[in-house]
N, C-alpha and C positions, 0 to 999 in steps of 0.2 A: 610559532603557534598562531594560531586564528583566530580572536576573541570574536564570540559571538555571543548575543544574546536569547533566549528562550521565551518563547510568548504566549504562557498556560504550563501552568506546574499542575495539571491533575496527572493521574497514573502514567500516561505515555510521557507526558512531559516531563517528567521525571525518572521514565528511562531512559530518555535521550541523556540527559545530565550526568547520568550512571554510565552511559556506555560511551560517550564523549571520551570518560579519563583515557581510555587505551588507542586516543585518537590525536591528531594533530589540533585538534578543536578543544575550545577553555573557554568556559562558559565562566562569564562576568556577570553580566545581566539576567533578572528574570524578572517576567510580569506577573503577576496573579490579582483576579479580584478578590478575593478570599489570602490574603498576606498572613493572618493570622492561623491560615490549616499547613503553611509550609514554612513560616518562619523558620524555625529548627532545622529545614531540609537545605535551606539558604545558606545557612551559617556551615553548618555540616562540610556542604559542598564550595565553599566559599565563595559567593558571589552575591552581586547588590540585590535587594529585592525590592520592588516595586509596585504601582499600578497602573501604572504611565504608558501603553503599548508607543505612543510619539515620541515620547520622551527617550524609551529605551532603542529605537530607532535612530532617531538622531543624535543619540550619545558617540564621538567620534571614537571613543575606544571598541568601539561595535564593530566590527568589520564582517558578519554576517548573520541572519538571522532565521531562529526557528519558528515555527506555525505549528503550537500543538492545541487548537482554539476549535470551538464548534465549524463544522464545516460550513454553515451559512456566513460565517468571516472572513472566509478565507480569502476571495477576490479579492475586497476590497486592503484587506491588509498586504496581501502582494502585490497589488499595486503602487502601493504606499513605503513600501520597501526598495521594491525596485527605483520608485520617482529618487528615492533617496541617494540612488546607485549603488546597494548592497546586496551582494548573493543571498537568495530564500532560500529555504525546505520546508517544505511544506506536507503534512500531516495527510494520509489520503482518509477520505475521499476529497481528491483538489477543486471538486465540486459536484453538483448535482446535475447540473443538465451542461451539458455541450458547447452552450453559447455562453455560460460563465467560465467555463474552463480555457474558452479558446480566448476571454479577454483577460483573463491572469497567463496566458503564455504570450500573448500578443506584446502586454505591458513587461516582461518582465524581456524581451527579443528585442523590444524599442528601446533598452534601456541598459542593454548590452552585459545583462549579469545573467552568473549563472543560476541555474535554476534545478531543483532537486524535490524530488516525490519520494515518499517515505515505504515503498515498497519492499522492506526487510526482507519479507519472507521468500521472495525470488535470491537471495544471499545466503541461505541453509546451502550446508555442504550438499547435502542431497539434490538440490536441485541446484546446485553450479555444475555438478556433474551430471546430472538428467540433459542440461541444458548443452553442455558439450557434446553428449554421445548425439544428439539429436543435428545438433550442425554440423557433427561431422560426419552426415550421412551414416551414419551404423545401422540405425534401423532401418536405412531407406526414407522414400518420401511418405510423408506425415499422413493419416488416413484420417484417424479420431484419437480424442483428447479426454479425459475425464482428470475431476477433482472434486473431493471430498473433502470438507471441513469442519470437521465440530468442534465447540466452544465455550468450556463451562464458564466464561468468565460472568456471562446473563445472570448465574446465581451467585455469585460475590462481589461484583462490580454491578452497583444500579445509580440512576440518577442522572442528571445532566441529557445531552444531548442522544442516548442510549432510549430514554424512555419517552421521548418527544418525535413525534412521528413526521412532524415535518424537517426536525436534520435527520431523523432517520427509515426513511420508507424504505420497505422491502422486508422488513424484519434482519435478518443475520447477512442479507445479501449486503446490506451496506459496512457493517465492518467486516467483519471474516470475507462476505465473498467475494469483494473486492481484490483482497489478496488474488484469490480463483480469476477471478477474470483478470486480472495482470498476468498471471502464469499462463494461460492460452491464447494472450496474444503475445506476449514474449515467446513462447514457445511456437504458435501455430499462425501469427502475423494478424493481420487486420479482419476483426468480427464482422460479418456481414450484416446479420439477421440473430433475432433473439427469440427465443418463447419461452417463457418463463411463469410461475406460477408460487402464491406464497400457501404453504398449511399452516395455520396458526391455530394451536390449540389454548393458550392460553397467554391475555394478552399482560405488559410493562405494567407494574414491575415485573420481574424477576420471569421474564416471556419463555413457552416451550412455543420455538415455530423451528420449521424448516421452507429453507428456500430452494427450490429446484429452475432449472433453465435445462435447455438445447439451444442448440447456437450455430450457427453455420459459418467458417469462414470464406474468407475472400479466395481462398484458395479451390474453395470447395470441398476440403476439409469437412469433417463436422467435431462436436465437442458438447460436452454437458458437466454440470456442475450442482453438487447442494452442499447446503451448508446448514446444519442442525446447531442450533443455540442449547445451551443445558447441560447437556453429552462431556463424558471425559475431552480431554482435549488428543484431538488429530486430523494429521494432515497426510494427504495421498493426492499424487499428482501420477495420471498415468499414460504415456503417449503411445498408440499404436501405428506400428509403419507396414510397410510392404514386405520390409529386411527384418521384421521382430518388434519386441517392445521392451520397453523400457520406466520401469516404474521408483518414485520418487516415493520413501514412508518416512512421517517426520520428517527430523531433521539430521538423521544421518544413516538411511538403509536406504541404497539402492540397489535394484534387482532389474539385469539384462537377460533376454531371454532369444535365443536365435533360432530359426527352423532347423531343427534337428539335433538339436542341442539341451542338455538341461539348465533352466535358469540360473543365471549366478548371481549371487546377493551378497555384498560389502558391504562390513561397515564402515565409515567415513570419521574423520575426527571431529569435534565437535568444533564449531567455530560459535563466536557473540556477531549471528545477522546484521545486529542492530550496529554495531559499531564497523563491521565491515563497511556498510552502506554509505555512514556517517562518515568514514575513510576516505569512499570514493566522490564524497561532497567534498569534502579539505582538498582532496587533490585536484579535483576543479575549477576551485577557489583560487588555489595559488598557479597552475601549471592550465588553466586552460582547457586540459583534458574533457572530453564529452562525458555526460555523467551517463550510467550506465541506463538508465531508465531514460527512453530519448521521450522528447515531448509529440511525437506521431503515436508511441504508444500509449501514455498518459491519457490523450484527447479518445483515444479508439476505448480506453476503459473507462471513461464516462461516458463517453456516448451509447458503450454498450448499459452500462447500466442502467441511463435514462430509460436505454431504449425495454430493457426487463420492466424495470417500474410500469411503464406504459403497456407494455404485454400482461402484467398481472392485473393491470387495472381494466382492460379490457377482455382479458382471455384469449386472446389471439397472437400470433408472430409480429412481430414489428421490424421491421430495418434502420440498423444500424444508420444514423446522420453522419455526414462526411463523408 
């Protein structure tokens, strides 16, 4: 087993705790500035509880540590892990602009640990097999990409870094469409160009906005994405090729469709994303293995993102840095 420690028990951080048990990871340690809203969640799950983020870093029983903290901490706290020589994972967004993300992969490459981005939702059965049919040439080469995601979490989950505009610009682009923009470069390779645009009808608390983008990749590809905050929750990824398409619903229907053919639609069994993912960090950890999320695509989905932010703020295309 892998003791690691956890650093932010709000919602997320305490699904990672939850989805940790069916993994090779055993979480010992947790931070929180608020110790008295998870005490019971500590005892629960058995592990020390804290406020100490240094302290639970340089505890030698640590041997790797989680980042589920506002994203304006995160640099600096992978930094601080890594100086330590311990494997992170880190919470997305792994940051806001380009040049903070490229000195938390920089720090953690000088420093010779592994390193992990929390992009679950590319781990749904449905799109581990989107993602198979797609590299193995079935539908042909890649043409356009679309993703849809809505997110009722806006009207049950408020506060914190959700309703602060400086960790979270873009409205729903920066949690849910993050997701979106890791699936189209995982899927359709390096973002070139962005145009992006936010509707916000009503602003935090409890926000109705949707975020829309077009996108261009490096392939010359194209690709577009929104993501509506409020809405039932769902998720649609769908790739068009030369050879057919192939569409991702949820997290366990997918639907191939071939020229002359009628579409056919599986369903898939249900798998825990989140502990898949957390899997593929433990094997990492111990075995060297490359994590699945390589850090070329990481930096290409902040950059893209940056580069939306700066499209909605001027109204215009912007190109992708790097």
């Amino acid at each position: 087993m892998i003791n690691a420690a956890v650093i932010g028990l709000g919602r997320w951080g305490k699904s990672i705790v939850a989805a940790s048990k069916a993994t090779r990871l055993r979480i010992v340690r947790g931070v929180s500035m608020e110790p008295e809203l998870v005490r019971d969640f500590a005892q629960q799950h058995g592990f020390e509880l804290g406020t100490d983020f240094a302290d639970a870093v340089a505890d030698p029983r640590v041997a790797a540590v989680f980042l589920a903290t506002p994203h304006s901490l995160h640099v600096e706290q992978i930094a601080a892990v890594a100086a330590a020589g311990k494997p992170v994972w880190c919470e997305k967004p792994l940051a806001l602009t380009l040049t903070q993300a490229e000195r938390a992969v920089a720090a953690c490459r000088a420093a010779g640990v592994p390193f992990a981005l929390g992009n679950n939702k590319r781990c749904f059965a449905s799109m581990r097999e989107l993602k198979r049919v797609v590299a193995d040439g079935e539908i042909g080469e890649v043409l356009h990409i679309e993703g849809h995601f809505c997110n009722e979490h806006s009207t049950r989950v408020m506060g914190g870094w959700r309703d602060d505009p400086n960790e979270s610009p873009g409205g729903g682009l920066t949690g849910a469409g993050l997701h979106l923009i890791d699936a189209l470069v995982h899927l359709g390779g390096p973002i070139a160009s962005v145009d992006a645009k936010l509707f916000s009808r009503k602003p935090s608390p409890d926000p109705r906005d949707v975020a829309a983008a077009l996108v261009e990749f490096a392939s010359g590809a194209t690709g577009q994405i929104a993501t509506v905050r409020a809405a039932p929750m769902f998720w649609r990824v769908h790739v068009f090729g030369t050879k057919g398409w192939v569409e991702a619903r949820d997290e366990t229907v997918l639907t191939v469709a071939r020229p002359g053919e009628q579409p056919q639609t599986q369903m898939l069994a249900q798998v825990d994303s989140l502990a898949v993912l957390l899997e593929a960090f433990g094997e990492s950890v111990e075995t060297e293995k490359p994590f699945p999320v390589t850090t070329d695509e990481m930096l290409n989905v902040v950059a893209t993102f940056e580069a939306a932010i700066k499209s909605m703020q001027t109204r215009a295309p912007v190109p992708v840095g790097r």
